[in-house]
C-alpha positions as CSV (number, residue, x, y, z in Angstrom):
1,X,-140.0,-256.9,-2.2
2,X,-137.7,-259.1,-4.3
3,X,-136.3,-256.0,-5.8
4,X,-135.8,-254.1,-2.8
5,X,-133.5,-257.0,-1.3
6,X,-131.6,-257.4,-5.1
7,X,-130.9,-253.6,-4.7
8,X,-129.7,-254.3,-0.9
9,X,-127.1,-257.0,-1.7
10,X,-125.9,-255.1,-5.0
11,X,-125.0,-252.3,-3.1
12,X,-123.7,-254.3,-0.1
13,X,-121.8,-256.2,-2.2
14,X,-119.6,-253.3,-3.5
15,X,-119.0,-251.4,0.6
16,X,-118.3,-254.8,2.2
17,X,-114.8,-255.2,0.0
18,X,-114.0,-251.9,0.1
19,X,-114.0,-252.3,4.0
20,X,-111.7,-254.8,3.8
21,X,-109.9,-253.6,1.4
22,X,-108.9,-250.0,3.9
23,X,-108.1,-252.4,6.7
24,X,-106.0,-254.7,4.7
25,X,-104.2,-251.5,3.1
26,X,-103.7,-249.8,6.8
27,X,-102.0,-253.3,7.9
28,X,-99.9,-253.0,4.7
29,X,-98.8,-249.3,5.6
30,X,-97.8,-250.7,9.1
31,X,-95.9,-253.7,8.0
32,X,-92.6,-252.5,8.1
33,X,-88.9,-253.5,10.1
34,X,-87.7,-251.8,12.7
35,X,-85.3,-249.6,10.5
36,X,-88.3,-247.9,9.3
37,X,-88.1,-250.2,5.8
38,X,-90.9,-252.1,4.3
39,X,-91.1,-255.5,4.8
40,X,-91.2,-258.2,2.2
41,X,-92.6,-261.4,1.3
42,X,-93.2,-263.7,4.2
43,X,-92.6,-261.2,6.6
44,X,-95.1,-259.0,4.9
45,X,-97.5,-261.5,4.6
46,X,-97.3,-262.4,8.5
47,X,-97.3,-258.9,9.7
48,X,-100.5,-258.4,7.4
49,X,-102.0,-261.6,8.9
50,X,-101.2,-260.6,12.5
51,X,-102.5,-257.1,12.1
52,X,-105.9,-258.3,10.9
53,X,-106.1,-260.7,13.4
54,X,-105.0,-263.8,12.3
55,X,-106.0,-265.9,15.8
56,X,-108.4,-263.9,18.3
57,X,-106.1,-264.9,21.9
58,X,-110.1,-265.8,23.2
59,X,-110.7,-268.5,20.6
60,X,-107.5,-270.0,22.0
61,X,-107.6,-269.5,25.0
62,X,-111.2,-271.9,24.6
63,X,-109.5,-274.4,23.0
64,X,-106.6,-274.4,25.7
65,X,-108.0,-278.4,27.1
66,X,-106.6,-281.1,27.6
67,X,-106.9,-284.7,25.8
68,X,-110.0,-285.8,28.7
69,X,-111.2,-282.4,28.2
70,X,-110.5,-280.5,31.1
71,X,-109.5,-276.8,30.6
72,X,-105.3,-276.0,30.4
73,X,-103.1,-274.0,32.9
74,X,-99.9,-272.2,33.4
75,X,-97.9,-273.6,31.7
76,X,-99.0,-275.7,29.1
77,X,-102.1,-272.6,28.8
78,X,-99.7,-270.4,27.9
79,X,-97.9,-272.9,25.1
80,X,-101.3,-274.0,23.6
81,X,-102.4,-270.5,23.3
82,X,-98.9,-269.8,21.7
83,X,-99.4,-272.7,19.1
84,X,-102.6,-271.8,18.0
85,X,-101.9,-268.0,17.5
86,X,-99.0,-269.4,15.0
87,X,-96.2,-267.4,16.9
């Protein structure tokens, strides 16, 4: 049995990278300006970061509360969600 789940995490190890790896590399082809150049730096980086998913809008949107607790609206919803997304 101990072999058997060695021989699952080995070969885990090596396809859960490589997953990353193709969506990191699609988000890389896709970062580029809107002139059809690639972008550079920290435009890259964000554009990369955004593609993958940086902030998922419904983890903000939970965290959209006030200071007694009580969930956000309009308003000041929309600017918390805004913060925490980073844009």
């Amino acid at each position: 049995m101990k072999k058997i789940i060695i021989a699952l995490s080995f070969a885990l190890s090596f396809t859960l990278p490589t997953y990353a790896f193709a969506d990191q590399a699609a988000c890389e082809a896709k970062a580029v300006s809107k002139e059809g150049k690639p972008l550079y730096g920290a435009a890259k980086d964000a554009s990369i970061k955004k593609c993958m998913g940086g902030s998922k809008p419904n983890d903000c949107e939970a965290k959209a509360v006030s200071k007694d607790g009580k969930p956000l609206y309009g308003a000041a919803k929309d600017a918390s969600i805004k913060k925490c997304m980073g844009a």
